[in-house]
MOPAC internal coordinates of N, CA, C and O (Angstrom, degrees):
PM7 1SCF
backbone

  N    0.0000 0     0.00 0     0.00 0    0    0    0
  C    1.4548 1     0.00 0     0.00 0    1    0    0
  C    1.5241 1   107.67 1     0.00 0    2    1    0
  O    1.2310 1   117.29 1   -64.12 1    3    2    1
  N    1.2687 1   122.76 1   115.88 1    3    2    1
  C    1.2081 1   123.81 1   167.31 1    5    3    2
  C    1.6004 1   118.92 1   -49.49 1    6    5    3
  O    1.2310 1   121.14 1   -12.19 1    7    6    5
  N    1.8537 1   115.42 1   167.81 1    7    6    5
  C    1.5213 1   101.88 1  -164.89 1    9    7    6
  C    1.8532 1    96.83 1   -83.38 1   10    9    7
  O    1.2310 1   121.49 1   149.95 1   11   10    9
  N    1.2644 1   114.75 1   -30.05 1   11   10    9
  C    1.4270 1   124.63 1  -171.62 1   13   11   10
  C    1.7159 1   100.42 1   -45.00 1   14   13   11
  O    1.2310 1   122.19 1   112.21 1   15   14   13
  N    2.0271 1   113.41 1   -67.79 1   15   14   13
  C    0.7947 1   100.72 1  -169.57 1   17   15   14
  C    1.6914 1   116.49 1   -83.17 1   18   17   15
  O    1.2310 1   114.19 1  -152.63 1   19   18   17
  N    1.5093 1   128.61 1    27.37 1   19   18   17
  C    1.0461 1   113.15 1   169.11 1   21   19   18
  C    1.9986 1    92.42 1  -118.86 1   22   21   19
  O    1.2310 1   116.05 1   178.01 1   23   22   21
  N    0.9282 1   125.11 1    -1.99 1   23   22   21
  C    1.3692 1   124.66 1   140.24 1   25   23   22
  C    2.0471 1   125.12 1   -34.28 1   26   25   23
  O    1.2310 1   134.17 1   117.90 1   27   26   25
  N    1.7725 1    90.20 1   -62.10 1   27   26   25
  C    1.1561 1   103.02 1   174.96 1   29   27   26
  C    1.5667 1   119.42 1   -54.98 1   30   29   27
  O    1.2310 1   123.13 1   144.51 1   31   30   29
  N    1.4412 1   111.61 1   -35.49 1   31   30   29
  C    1.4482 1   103.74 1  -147.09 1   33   31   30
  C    1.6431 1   102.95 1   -95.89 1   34   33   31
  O    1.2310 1   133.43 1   164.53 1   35   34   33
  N    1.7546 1    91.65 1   -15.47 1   35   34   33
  C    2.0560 1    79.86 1   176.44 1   37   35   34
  C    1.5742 1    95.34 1   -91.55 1   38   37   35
  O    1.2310 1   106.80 1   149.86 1   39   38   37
  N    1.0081 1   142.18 1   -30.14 1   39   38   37
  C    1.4253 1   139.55 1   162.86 1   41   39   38
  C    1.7232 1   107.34 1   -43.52 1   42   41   39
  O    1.2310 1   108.54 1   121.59 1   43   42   41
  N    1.2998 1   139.04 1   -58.41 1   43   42   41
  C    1.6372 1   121.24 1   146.26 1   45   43   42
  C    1.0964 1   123.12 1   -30.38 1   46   45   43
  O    1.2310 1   117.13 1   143.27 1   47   46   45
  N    1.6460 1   123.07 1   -36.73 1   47   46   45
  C    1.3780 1   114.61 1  -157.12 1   49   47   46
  C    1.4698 1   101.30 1   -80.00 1   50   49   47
  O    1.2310 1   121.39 1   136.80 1   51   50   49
  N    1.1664 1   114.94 1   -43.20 1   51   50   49
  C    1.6474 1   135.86 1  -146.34 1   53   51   50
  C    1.7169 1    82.13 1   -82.73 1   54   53   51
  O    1.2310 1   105.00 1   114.51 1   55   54   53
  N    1.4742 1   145.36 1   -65.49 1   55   54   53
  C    1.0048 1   117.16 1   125.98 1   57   55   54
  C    1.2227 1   149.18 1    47.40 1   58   57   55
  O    1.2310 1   116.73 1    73.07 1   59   58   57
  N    1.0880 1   123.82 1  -106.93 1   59   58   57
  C    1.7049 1   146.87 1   147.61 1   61   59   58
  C    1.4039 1    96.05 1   -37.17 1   62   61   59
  O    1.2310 1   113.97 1   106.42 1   63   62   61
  N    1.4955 1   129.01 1   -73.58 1   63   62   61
  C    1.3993 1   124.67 1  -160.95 1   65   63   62
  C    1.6985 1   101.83 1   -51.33 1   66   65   63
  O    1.2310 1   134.94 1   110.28 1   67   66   65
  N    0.9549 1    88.69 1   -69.72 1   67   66   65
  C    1.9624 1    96.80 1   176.11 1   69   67   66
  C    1.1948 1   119.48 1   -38.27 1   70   69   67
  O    1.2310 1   114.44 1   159.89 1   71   70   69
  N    1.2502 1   128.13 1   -20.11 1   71   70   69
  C    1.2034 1   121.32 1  -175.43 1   73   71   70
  C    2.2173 1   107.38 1  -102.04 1   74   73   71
  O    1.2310 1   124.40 1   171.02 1   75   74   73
  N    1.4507 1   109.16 1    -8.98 1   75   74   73
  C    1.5371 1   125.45 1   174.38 1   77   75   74
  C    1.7534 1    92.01 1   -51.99 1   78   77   75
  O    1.2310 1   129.37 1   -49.50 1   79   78   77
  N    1.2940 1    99.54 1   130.50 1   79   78   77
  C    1.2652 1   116.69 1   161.48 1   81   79   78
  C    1.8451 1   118.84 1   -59.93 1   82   81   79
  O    1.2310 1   124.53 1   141.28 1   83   82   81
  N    1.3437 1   108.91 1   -38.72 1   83   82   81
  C    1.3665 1   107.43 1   177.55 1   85   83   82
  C    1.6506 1   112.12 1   -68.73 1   86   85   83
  O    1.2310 1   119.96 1   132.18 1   87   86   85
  N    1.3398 1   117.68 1   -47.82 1   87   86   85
  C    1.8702 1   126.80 1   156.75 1   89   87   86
  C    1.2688 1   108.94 1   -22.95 1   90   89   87
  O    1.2310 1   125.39 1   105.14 1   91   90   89
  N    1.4537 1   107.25 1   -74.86 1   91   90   89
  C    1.3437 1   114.73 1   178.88 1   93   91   90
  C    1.6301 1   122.75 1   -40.91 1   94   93   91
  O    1.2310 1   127.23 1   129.67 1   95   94   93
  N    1.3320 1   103.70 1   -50.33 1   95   94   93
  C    1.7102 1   104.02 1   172.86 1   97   95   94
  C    1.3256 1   115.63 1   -46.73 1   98   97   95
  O    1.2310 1   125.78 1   116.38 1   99   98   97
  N    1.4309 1   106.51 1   -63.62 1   99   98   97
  C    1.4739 1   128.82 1   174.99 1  101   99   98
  C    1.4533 1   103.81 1   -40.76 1  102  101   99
  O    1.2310 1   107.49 1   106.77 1  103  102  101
  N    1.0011 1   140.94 1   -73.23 1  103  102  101
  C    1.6376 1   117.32 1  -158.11 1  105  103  102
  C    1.8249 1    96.92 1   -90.02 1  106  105  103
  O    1.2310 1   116.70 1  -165.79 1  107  106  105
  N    1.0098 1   123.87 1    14.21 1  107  106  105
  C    1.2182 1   115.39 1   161.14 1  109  107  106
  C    1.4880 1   113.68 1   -89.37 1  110  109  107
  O    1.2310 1   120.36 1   151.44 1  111  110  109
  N    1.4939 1   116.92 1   -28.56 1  111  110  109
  C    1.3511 1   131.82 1   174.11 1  113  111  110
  C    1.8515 1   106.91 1   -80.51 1  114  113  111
  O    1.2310 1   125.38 1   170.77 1  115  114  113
  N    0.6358 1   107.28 1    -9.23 1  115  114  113
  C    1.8988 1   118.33 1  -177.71 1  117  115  114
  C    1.0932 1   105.03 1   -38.24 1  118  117  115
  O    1.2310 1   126.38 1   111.83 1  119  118  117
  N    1.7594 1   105.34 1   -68.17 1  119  118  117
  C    1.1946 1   112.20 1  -151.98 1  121  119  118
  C    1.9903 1   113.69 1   -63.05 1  122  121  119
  O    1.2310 1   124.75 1   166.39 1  123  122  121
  N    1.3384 1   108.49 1   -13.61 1  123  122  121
  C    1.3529 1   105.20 1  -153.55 1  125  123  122
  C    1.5194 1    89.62 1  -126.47 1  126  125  123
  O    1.2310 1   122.20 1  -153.91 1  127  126  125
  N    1.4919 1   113.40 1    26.09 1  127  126  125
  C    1.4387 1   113.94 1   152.99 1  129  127  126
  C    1.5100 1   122.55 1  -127.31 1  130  129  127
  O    1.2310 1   126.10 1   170.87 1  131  130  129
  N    1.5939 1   105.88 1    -9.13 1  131  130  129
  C    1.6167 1   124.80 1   179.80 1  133  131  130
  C    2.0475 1    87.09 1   -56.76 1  134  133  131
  O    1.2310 1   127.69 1   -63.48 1  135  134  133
  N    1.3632 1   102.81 1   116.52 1  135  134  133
  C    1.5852 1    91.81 1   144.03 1  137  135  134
  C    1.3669 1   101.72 1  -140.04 1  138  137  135
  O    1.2310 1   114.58 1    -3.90 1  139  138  137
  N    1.5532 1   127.88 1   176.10 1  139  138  137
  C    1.5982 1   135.10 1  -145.59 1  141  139  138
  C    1.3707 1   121.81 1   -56.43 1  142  141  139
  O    1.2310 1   133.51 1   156.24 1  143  142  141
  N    1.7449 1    91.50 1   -23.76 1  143  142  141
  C    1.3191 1   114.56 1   164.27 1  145  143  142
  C    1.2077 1   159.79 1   -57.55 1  146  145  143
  O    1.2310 1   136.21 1   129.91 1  147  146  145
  N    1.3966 1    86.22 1   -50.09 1  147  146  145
  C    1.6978 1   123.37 1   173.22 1  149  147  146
  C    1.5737 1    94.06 1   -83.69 1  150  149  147
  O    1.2310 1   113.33 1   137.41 1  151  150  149
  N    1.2746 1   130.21 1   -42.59 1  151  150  149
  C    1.8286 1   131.75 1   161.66 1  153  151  150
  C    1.0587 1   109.65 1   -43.22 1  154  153  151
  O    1.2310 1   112.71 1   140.01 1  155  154  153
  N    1.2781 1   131.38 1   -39.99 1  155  154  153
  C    1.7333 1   110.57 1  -141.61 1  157  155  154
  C    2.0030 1    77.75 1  -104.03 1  158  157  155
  O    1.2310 1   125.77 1   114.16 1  159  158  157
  N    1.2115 1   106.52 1   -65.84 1  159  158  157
  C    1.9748 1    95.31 1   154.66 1  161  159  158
  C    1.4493 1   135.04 1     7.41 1  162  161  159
  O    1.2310 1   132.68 1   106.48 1  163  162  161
  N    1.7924 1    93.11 1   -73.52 1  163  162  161
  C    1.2797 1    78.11 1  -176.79 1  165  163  162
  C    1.8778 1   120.48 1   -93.48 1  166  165  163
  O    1.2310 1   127.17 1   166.95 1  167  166  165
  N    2.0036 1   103.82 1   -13.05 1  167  166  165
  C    1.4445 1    73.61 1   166.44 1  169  167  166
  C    1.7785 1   122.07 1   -90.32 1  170  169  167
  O    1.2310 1   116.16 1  -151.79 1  171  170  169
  N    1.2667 1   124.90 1    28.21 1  171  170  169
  C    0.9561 1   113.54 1   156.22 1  173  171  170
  C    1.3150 1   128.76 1   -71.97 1  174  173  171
  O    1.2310 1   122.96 1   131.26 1  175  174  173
  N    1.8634 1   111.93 1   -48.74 1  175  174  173
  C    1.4645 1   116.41 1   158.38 1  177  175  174
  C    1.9597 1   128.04 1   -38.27 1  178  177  175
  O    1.2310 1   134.12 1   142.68 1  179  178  177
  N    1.0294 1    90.30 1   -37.32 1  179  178  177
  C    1.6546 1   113.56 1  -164.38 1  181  179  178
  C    1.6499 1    87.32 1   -67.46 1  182  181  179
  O    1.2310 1   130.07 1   118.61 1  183  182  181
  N    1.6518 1    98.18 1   -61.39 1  183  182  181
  C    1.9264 1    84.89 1  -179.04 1  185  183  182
  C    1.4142 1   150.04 1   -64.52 1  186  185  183
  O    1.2310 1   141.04 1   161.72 1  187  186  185
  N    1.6878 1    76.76 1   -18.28 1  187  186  185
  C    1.9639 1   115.96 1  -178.30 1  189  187  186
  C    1.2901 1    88.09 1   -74.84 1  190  189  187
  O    1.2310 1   102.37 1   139.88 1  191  190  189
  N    1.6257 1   149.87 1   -40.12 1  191  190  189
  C    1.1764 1   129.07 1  -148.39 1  193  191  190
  C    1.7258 1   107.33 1  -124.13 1  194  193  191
  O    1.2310 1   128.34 1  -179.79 1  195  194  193
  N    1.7204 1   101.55 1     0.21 1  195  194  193
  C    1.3662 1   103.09 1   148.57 1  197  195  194
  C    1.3556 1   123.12 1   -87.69 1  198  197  195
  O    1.2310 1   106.19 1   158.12 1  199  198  197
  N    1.3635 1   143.25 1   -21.88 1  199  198  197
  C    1.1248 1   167.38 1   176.15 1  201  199  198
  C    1.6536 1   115.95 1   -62.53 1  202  201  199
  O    1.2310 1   125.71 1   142.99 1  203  202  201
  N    1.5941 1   106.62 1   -37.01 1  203  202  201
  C    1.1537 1   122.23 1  -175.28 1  205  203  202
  C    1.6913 1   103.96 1   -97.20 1  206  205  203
  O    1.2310 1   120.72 1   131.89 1  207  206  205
  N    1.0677 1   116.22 1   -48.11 1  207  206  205
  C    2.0760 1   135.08 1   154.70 1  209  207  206
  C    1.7776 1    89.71 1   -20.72 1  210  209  207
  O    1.2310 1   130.29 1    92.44 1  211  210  209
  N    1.4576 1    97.76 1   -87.56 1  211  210  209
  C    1.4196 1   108.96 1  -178.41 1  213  211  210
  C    1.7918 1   113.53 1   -24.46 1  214  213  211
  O    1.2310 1   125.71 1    79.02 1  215  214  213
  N    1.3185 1   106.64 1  -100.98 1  215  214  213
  C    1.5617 1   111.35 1   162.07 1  217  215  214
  C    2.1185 1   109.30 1    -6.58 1  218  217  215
  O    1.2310 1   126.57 1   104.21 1  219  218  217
  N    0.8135 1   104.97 1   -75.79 1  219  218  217
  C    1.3462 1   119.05 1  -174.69 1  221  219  218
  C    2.1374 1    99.13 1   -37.50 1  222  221  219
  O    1.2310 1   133.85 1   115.43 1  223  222  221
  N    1.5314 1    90.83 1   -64.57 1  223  222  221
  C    1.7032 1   104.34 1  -163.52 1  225  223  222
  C    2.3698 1    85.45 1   -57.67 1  226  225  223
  O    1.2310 1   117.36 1   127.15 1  227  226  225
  N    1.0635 1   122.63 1   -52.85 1  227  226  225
  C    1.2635 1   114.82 1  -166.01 1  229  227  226
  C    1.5812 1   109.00 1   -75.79 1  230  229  227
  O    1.2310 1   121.34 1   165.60 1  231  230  229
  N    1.2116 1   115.04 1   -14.40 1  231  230  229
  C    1.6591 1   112.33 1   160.39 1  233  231  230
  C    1.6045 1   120.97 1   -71.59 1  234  233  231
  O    1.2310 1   123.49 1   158.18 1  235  234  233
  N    1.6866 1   110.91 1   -21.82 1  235  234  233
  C    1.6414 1   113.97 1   179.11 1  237  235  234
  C    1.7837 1   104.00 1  -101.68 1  238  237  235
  O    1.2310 1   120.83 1   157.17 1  239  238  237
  N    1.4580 1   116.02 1   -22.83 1  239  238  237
  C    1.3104 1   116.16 1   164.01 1  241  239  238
  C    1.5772 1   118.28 1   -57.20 1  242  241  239
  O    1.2310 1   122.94 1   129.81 1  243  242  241
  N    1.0850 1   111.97 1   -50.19 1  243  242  241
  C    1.7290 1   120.91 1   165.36 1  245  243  242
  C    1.2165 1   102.27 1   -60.95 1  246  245  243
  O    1.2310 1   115.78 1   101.45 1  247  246  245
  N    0.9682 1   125.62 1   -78.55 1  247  246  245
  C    1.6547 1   122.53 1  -160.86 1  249  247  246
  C    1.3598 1   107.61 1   -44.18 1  250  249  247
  O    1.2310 1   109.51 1   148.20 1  251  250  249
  N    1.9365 1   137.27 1   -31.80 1  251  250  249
  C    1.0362 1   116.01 1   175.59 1  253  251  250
  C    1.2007 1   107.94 1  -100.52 1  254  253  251
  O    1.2310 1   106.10 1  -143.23 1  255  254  253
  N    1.2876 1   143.42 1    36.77 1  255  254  253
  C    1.7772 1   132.91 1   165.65 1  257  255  254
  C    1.6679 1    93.11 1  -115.07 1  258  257  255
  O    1.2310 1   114.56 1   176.61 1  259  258  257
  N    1.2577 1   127.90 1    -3.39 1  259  258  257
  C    1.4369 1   122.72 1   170.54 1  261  259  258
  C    1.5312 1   104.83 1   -81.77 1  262  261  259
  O    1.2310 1   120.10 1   180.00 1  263  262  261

């Protein structure tokens, strides 16, 4: 699968998800369940799993200039 068309297809997906009626509840309900807690939570996850993204993208950057 090329990256373009697997570009495309999580861009449908993400998409599709967004458009689930239960999604929709959910981040409409967000706001009035975020407390400092559940914040500081999730951007820890958020950074832990950009951090790890990263790592990942510079393990396939190496692997293709070898």
């Amino acid at each position: 699968m090329s990256i373009i068309r697997g570009a495309l297809t999580a861009a449908a997906l993400a998409r599709t998800v967004v458009a689930h009626p239960v999604v929709r509840a959910g981040i409409a309900a967000a706001p009035l369940l975020l407390t400092p807690k559940v914040k500081a939570a999730a951007k820890d996850a958020t950074l832990n799993t950009a951090y790890k993204a990263g790592q990942l993208a510079r393990k396939i950057v190496d692997a293709t200039k070898r």
